[in-house]
TORKOLLUM-711225 format. One record per residue (C-alpha): x, y, z; residue number from 1. Coordinates in pm, 1 decimal, always signed. Layout:
N
         px         py         pz   resi
          X          Y          Z    NUM
...
END
This chain:
507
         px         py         pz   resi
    -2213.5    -2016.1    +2128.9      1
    -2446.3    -1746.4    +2320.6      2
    -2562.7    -1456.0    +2179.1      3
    -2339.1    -1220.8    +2332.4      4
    -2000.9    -1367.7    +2215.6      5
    -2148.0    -1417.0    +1872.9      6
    -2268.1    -1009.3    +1883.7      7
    -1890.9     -914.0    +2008.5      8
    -1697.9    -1158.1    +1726.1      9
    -1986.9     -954.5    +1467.1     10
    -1824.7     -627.9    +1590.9     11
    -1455.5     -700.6    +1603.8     12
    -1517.2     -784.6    +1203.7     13
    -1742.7     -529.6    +1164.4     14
    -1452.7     -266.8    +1309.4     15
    -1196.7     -424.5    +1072.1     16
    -1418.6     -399.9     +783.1     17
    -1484.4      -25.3     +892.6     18
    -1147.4     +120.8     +919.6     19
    -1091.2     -114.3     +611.0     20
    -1365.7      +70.6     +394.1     21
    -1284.9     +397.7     +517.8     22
     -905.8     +370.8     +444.1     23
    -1067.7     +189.4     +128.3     24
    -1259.5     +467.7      +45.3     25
    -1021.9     +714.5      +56.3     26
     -786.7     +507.2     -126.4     27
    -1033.9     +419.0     -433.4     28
    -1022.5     +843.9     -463.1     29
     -656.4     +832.9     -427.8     30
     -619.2     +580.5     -668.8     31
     -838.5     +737.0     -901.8     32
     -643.7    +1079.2     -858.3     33
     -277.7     +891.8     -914.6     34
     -440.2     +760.7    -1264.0     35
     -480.0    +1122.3    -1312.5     36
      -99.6    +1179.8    -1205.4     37
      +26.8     +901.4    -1333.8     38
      -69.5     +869.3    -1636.5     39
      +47.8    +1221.2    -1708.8     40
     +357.2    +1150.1    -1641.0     41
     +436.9     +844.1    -1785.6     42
     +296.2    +1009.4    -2143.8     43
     +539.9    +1366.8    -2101.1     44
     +862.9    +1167.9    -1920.4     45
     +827.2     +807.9    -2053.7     46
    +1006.4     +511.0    -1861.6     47
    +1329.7     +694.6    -1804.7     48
    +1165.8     +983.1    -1623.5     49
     +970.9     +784.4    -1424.4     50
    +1280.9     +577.4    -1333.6     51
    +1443.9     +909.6    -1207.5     52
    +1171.2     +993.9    -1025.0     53
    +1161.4     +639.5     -868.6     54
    +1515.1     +680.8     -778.1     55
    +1484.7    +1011.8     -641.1     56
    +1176.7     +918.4     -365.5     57
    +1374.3     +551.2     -290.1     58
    +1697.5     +814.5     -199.5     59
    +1498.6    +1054.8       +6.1     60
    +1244.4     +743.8     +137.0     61
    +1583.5     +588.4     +267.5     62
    +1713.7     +912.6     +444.6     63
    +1370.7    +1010.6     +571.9     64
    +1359.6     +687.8     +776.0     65
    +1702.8     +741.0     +959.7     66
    +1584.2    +1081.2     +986.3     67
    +1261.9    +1035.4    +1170.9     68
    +1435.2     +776.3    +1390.3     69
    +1106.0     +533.0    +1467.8     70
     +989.7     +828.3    +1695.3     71
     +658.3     +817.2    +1508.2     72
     +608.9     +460.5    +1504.5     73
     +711.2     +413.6    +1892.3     74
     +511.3     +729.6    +1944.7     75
     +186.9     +593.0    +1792.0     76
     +178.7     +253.5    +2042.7     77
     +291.8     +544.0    +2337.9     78
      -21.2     +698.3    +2206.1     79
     -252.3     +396.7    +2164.5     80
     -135.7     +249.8    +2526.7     81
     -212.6     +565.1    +2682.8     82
     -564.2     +623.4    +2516.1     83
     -618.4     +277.8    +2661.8     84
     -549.0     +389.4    +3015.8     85
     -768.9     +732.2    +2969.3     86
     -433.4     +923.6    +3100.4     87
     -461.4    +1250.8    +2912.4     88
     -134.5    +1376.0    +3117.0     89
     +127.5    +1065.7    +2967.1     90
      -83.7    +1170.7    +2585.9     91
      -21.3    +1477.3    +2623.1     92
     +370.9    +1458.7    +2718.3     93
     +425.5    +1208.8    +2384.0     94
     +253.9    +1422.3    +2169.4     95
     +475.7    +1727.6    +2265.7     96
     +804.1    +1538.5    +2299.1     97
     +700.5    +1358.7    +1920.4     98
     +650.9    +1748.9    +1793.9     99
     +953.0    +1824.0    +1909.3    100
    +1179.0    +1542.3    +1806.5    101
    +1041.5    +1589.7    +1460.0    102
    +1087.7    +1955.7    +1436.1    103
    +1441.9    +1897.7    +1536.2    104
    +1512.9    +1560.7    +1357.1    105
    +1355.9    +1703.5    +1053.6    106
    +1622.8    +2002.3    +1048.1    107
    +1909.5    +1809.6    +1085.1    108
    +1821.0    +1534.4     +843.1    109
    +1796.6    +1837.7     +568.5    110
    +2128.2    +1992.3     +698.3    111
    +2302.4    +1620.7     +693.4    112
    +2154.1    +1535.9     +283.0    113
    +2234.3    +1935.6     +177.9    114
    +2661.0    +1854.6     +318.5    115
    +2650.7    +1467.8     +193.8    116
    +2446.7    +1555.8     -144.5    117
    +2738.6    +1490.3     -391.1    118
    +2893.6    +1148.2     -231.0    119
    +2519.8    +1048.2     -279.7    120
    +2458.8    +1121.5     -640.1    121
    +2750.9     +930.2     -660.7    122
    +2653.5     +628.2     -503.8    123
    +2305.3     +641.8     -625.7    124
    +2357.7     +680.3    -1010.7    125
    +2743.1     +687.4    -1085.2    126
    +2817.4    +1066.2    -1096.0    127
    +2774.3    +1396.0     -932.2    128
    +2541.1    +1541.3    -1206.0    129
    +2248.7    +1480.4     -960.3    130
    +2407.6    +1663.2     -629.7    131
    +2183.4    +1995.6     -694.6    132
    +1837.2    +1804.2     -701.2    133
    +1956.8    +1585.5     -419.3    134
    +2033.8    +1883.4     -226.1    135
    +1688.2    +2062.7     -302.6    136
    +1501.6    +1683.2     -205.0    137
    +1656.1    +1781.9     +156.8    138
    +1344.0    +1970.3     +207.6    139
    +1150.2    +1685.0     +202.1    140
    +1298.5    +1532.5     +459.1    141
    +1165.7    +1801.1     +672.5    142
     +824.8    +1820.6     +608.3    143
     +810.4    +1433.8     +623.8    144
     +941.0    +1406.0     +956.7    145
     +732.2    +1693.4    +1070.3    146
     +357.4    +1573.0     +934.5    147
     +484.5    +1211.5    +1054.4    148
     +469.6    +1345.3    +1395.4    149
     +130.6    +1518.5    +1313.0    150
      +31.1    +1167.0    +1150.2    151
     +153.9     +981.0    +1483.4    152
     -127.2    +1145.3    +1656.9    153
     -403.5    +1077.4    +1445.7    154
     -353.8     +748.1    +1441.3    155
     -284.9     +659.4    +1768.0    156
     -588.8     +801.2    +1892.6    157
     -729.6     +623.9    +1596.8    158
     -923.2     +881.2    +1399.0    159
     -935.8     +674.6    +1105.3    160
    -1191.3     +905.7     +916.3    161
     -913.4    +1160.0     +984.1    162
     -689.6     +959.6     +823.3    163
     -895.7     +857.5     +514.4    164
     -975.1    +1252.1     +489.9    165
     -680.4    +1365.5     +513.8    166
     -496.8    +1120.9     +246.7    167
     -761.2    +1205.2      -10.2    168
     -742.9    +1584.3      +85.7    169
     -326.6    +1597.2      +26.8    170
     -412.1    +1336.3     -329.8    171
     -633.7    +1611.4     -423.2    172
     -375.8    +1933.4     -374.7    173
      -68.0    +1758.9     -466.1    174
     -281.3    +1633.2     -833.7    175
     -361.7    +2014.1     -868.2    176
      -14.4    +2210.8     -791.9    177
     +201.0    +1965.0     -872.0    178
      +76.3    +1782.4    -1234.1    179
     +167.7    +2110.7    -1388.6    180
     +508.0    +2153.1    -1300.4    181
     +559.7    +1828.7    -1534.5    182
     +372.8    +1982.9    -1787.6    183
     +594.3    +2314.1    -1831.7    184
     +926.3    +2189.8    -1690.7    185
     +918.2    +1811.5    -1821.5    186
    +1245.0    +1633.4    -1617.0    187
    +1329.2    +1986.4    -1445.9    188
     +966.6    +1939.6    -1267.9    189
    +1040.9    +1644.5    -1087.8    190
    +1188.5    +1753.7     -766.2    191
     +954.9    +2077.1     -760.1    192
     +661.1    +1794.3     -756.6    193
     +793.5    +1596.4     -491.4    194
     +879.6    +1923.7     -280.8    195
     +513.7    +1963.0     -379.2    196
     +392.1    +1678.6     -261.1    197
     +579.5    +1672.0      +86.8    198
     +426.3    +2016.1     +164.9    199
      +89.9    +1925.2      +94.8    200
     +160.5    +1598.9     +331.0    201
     +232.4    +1826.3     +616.6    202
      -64.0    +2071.8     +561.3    203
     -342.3    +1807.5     +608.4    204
     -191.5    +1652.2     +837.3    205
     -151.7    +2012.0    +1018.2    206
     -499.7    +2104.4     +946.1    207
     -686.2    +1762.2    +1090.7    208
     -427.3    +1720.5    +1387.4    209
     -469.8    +2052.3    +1522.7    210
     -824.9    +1998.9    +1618.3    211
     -736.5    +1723.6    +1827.6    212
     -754.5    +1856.2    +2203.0    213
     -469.3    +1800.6    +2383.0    214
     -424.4    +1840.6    +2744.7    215
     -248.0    +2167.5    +2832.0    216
      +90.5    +2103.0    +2987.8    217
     +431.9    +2284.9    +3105.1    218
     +672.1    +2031.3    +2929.5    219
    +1024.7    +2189.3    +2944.8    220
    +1302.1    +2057.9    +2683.7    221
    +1485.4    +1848.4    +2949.3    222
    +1205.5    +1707.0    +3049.2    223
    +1156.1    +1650.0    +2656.7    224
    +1438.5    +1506.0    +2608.8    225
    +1380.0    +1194.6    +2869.4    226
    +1068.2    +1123.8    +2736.0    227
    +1220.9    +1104.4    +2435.1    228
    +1453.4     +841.3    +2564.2    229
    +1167.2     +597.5    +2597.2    230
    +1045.9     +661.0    +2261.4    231
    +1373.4     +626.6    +2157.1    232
    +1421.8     +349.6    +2287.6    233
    +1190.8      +83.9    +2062.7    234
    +1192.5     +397.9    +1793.4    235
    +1571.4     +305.3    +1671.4    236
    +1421.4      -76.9    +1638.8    237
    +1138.2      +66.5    +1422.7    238
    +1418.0     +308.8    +1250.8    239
    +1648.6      +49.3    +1146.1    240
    +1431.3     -228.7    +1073.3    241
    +1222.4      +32.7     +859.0    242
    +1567.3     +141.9     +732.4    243
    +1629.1     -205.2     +612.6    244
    +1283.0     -206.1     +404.8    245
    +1392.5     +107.1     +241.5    246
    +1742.9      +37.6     +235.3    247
    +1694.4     -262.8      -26.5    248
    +1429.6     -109.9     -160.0    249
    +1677.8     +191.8     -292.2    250
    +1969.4      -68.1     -369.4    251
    +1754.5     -279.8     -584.5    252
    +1658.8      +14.5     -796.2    253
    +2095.0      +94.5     -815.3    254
    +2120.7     -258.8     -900.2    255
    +1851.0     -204.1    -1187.9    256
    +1998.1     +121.8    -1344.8    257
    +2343.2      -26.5    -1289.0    258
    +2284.7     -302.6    -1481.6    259
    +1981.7     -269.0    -1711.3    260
    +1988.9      +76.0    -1720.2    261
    +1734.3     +380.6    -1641.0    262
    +1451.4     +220.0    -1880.1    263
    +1447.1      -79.2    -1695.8    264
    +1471.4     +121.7    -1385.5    265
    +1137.5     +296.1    -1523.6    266
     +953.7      -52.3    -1596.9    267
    +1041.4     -156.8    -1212.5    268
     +898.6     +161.0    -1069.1    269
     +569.3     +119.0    -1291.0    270
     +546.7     -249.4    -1193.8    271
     +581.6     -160.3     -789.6    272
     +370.7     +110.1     -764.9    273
     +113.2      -85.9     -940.9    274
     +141.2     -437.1     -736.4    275
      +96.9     -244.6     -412.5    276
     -206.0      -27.3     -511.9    277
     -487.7     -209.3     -461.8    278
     -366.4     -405.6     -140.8    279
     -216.2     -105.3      -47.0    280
     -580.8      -30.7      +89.2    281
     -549.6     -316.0     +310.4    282
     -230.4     -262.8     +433.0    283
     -261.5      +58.0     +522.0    284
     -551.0      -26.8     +770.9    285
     -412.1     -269.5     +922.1    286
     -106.5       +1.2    +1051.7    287
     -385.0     +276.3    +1073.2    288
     -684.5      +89.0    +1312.7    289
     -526.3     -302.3    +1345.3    290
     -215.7     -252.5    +1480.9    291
     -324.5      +23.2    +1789.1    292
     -631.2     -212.0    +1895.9    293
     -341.3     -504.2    +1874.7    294
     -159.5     -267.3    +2102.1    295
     -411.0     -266.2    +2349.3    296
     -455.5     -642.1    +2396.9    297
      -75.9     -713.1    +2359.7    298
      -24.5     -926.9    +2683.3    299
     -334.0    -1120.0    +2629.0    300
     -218.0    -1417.9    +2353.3    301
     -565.9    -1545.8    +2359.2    302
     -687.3    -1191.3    +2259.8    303
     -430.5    -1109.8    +2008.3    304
     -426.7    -1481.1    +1832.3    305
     -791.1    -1375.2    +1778.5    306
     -743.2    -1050.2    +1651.3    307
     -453.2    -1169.7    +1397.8    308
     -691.3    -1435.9    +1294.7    309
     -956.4    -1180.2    +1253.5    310
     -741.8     -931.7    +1027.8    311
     -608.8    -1227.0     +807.2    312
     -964.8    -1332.1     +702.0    313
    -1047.7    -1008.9     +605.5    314
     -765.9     -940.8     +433.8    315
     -784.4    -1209.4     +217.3    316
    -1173.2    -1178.2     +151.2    317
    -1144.7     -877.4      +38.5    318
     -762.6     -896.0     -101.2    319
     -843.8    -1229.5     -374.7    320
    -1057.2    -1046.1     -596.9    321
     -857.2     -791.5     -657.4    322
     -488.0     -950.2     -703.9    323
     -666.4    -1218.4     -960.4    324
     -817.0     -900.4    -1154.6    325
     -451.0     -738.1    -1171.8    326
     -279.0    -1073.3    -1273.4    327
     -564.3    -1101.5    -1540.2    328
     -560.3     -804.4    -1659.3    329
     -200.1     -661.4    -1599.1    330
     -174.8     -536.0    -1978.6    331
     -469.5     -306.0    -1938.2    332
     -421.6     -216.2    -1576.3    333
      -56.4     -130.2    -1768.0    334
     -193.3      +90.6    -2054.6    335
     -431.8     +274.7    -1834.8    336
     -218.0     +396.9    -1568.7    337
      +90.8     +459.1    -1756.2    338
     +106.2     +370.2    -2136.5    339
     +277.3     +137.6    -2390.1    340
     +601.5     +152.5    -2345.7    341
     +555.8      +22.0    -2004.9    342
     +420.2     -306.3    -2134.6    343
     +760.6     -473.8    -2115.0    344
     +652.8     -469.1    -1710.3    345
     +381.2     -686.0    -1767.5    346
     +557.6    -1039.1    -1657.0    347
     +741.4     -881.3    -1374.1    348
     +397.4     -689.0    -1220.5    349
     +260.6    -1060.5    -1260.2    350
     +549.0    -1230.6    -1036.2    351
     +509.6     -885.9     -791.3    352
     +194.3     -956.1     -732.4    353
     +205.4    -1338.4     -620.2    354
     +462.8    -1167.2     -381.8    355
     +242.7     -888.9     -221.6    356
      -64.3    -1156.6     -171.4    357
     +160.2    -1284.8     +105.3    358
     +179.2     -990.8     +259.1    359
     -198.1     -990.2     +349.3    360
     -150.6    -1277.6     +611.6    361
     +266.0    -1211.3     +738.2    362
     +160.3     -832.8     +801.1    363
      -89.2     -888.3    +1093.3    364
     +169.8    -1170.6    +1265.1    365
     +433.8     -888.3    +1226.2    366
     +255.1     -610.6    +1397.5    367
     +183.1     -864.4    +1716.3    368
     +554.3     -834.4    +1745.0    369
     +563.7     -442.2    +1723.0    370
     +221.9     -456.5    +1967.8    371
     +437.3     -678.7    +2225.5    372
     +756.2     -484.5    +2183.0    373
    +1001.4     -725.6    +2085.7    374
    +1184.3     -527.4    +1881.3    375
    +1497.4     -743.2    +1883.3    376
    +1298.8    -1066.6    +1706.1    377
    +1113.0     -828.4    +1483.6    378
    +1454.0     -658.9    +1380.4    379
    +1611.9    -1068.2    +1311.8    380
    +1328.5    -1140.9    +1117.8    381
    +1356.0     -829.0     +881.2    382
    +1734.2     -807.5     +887.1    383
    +1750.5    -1197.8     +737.4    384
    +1434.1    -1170.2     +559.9    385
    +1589.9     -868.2     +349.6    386
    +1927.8     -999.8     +357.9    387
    +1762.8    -1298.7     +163.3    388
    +1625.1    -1072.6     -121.7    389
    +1915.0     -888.5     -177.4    390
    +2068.8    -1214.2     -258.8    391
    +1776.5    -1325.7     -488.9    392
    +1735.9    -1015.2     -657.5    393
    +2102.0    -1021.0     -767.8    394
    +2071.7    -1403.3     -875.2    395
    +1750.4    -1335.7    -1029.2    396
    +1892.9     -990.1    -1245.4    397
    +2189.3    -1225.2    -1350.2    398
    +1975.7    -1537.0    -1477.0    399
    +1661.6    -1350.7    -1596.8    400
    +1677.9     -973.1    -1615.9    401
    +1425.2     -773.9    -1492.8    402
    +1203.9    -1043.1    -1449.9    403
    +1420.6    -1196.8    -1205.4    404
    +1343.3     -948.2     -954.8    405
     +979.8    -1062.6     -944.6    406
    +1060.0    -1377.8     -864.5    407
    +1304.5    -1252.9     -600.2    408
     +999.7    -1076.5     -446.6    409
     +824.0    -1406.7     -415.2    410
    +1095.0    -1569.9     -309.1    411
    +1138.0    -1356.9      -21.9    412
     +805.9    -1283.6      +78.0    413
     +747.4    -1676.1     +111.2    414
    +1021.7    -1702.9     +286.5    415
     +916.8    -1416.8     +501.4    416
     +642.7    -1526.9     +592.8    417
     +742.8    -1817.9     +735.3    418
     +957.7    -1682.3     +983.2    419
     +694.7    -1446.0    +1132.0    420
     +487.2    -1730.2    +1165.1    421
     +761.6    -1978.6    +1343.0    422
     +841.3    -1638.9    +1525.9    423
     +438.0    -1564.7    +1620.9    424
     +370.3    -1922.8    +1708.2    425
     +676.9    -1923.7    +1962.4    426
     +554.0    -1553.5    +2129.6    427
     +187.9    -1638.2    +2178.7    428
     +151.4    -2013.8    +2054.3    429
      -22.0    -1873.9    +1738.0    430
     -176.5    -2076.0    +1468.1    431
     -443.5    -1992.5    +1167.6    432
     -774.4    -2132.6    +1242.4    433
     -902.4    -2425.6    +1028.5    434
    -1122.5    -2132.4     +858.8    435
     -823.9    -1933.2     +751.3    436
     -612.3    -2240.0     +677.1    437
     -930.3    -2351.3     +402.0    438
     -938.3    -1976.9     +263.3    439
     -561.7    -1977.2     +202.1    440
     -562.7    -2291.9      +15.4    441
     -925.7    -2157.2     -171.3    442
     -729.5    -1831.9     -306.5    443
     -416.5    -2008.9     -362.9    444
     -507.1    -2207.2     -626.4    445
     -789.0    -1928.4     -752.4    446
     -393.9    -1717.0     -776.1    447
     -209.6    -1984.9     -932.9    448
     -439.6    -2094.0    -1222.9    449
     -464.0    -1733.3    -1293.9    450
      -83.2    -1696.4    -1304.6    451
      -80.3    -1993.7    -1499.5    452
     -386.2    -1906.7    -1829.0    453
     -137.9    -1684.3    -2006.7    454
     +147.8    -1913.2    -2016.0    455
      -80.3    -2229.0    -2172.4    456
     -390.8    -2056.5    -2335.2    457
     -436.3    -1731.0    -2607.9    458
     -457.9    -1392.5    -2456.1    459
     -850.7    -1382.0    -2527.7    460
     -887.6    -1740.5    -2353.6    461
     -718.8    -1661.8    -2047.6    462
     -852.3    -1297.5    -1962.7    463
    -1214.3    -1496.4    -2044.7    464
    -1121.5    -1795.4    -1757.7    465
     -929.1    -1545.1    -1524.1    466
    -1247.7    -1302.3    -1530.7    467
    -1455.3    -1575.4    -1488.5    468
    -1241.6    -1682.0    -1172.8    469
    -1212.0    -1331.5    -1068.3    470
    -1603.3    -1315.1    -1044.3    471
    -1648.4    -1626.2     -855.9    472
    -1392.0    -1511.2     -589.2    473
    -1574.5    -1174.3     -548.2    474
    -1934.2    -1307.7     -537.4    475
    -1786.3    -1576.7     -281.2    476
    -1604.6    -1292.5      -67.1    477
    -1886.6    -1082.1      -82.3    478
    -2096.8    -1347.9      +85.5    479
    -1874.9    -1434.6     +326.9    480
    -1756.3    -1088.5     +414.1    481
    -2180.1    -1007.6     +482.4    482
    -2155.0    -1363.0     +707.5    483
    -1940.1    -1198.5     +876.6    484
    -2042.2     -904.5     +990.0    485
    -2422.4     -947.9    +1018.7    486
    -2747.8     -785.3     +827.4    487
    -2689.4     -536.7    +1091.5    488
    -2385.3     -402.7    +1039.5    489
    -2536.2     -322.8     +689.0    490
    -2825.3     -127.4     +800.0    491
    -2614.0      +82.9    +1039.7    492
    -2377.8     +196.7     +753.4    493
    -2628.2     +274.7     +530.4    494
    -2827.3     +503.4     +815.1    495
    -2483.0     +627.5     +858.9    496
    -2409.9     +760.1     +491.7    497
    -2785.1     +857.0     +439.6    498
    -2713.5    +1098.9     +764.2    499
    -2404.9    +1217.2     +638.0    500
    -2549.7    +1313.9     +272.9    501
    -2869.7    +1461.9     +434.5    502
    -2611.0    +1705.6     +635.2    503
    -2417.5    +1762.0     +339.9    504
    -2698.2    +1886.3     +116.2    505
    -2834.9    +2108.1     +447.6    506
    -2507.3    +2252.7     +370.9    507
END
């Protein structure tokens, strides 16, 4: 291999691992600032207020994304093939006609959940007690769909530090005017804090996307409206497949409080949230840098089999260490972020988490079919996919409880994963490279004996062989990960944070 392609393959993992450490980075704050949140509330409303509060954001979650109607999905690969091209004119029409369709999607949505608040307090928890807060959530459905559109923007220019900024600046205001509404309300705080929340979404977003220059246009509202046919068009495949997600999502917590009540409700909330926090930071870069640069190499298979390829390796270097720390120590991560009486979560965070590890190599096949636009095989794969768990998770809260729904989630995402990969290999003839295909089977069995300590060794023994496992896998990804991306690529980030702290302290 010549020097050049080995430089280029340096800097396409180099760019992964940048937009991965500045999402990362912004993250780590974010994470430290949801401890903050967190843990306050778990102490003041215990594991039936948090359950309420899960049920209340899966409600408006599962509105918000028939609200928004995929126009900020479809809008961001508008966006990302039209950066591609350098035509400021076609950016400049999407980003007016996405502002618009979210102002105007964003007031009907609220209208819609203020008329149909009772039948949905009804459906969600068995009586109309909750109509008044659901009706008071509607104004989060506004200010989601309008900083989505604001969000569509950043990232499809990708402006990741924009992104990382503005997630930690929003962590930072919601932690300070929303924790003490809890405090001095208790249960009566909840939807003020989520209102809370929403609006401080929508005024970062505001703040970073309006320094963005945009090409000055005369865009009239017919003219609009067609665009907004085309972004309509693939946006209703993003809305209902994204509809799905959040669909199940919201009847698996009705299935909880229906039949183990809002405790157990509680315990499931505390057990999500925490299985998707750490590879949350991967996730999220993948849809914030990965999936626009997929965008702009979707009709080239060789290109994109690369890229995939690329993104999975990453992902799993830096993913392993950090899901066999969480399955080690689940009762502390437990006790930190919430508090005891969330302990009973500990076996189903454990199954979770085998789940979400999946994730880190069926997400990047998934986006090449978004990047492509074939919607319709996208919207097959999540329709049975989902379909699937809803079946497991009721089998699995029959047999086993709450636990049961962990293994549903590993079920599925097995299953899931499978079918993007039968559905990937079809599109562009995709397959993991021998490297990939050795890492998998590497972190695999790192996951599985680590699953496996607590259920044949003392609770001392196994944290003791799961750290030590947990310290081999990040020495060994650290190594590989510097492989990687060269000496180089080292040196250039640390002249780039020793210039950014020498013009912070000149400040």
């Amino acid at each position: 291999m010549t020097e050049a392609p080995i430089k280029e393959k340096n800097n396409s993992y180099g760019q992964i691992l940048k937009s991965t450490t500045i999402v990362g980075g912004s993250q780590v704050i974010n994470i430290l600032l949801r401890i903050i949140r967190t843990k306050f509330l778990a102490v003041l409303l215990g594991p039936a207020g948090i359950g309420l509060m899960g049920m209340y954001s899966a409600l408006t979650n599962t509105a918000g994304t028939i609200n928004s109607m995929g126009i900020g999905s479809s809008g961001v690969r508008q966006i990302a093939g039209a950066s591609g091209t350098g035509d400021e004119l076609k950016i400049a029409r999407t980003i007016v006609t996405i502002r618009r369709a979210s102002l105007v999607f964003g007031l009907l949505g609220m209208f819609l959940m203020i008329v149909l608040c009772i039948p949905l307090s009804q459906l969600t928890f068995g009586s109309t007690e909750y109509a008044w807060p659901i009706a008071l959530l509607s104004v989060t459905l506004f200010l989601g769909s309008v900083s989505g559109g604001q969000i569509a923007l950043i990232q499809g220019l990708r402006r990741i530090a924009d992104l990382g900024s503005l997630s930690v600046l929003g962590g930072v205001m919601a932690t300070v005017v929303s924790v003490p509404m809890i405090y001095l309300w208790g249960k009566e705080g909840i939807v003020p804090f989520l209102i809370t929340v929403s609006a401080m979404t929508i005024l970062t977003s505001w703040w970073y996307a309006r320094k963005i220059p945009v090409a000055q246009i005369i865009f009239g509202w017919m003219e609009t409206l067609r665009e907004a046919k085309g972004l309509l068009s693939l946006g209703l495949v993003f809305m209902t497949t994204g509809l799905i997600n959040t669909a199940v999502m919201y009847l698996i917590r009705v299935l909880v409080v229906r039949q183990l009540g809002m405790d157990d409700a509680g315990l499931y909330h505390a057990a999500t949230t925490l299985s998707g926090l750490y590879i949350g930071i991967i996730l999220s870069a993948m849809g914030m840098d990965f999936y626009p640069r997929l965008t702009a190499v979707a009709e080239d298979n060789e290109a994109c089999n690369q890229m995939v390829n690329e993104q999975t390796e990453v992902g799993l270097l830096i993913a392993a260490p950090g899901i066999l720390a969480t399955l080690t120590f689940a009762p502390l991560i437990i006790q930190i972020f919430y508090s005891e009486s969330f302990i009973p979560a500990y076996e189903l965070l454990r199954w979770q988490i085998l789940g979400i590890f999946l994730n880190v190599f069926s997400w990047p096949m998934g986006f090449v079919l978004l990047a492509k636009g074939r919607g319709r095989i996208y919207f097959l794969t999540e329709f049975t996919g989902n379909a699937v768990y809803i079946a497991l998770v009721w089998v699995g809260i029959t047999f086993s409880g709450l636990i049961g729904t962990g293994m549903a989630l590993f079920a599925h995402s097995f299953f899931h994963t499978m079918m993007f990969l039968v559905a990937v290999h079809y599109l562009s003839n995709f397959n993991w490279t021998a490297t990939n295909l050795r890492l998998i089977r590497i972190t695999s069995v790192g996951i599985a004996m680590s699953f496996l300590f607590p259920r044949f060794m003392a609770q001392n023994i196994s944290l003791v062989f799961g750290g030590i496992i947990t310290l081999i896998s990040t020495i060994y990804s650290l190594r590989a990960l510097y492989r990687l991306v060269g000496p180089e690529w080292i040196i250039d980030l640390r002249r780039k944070l020793k210039d950014r702290l020498g013009k912070v302290r000149k400040g």
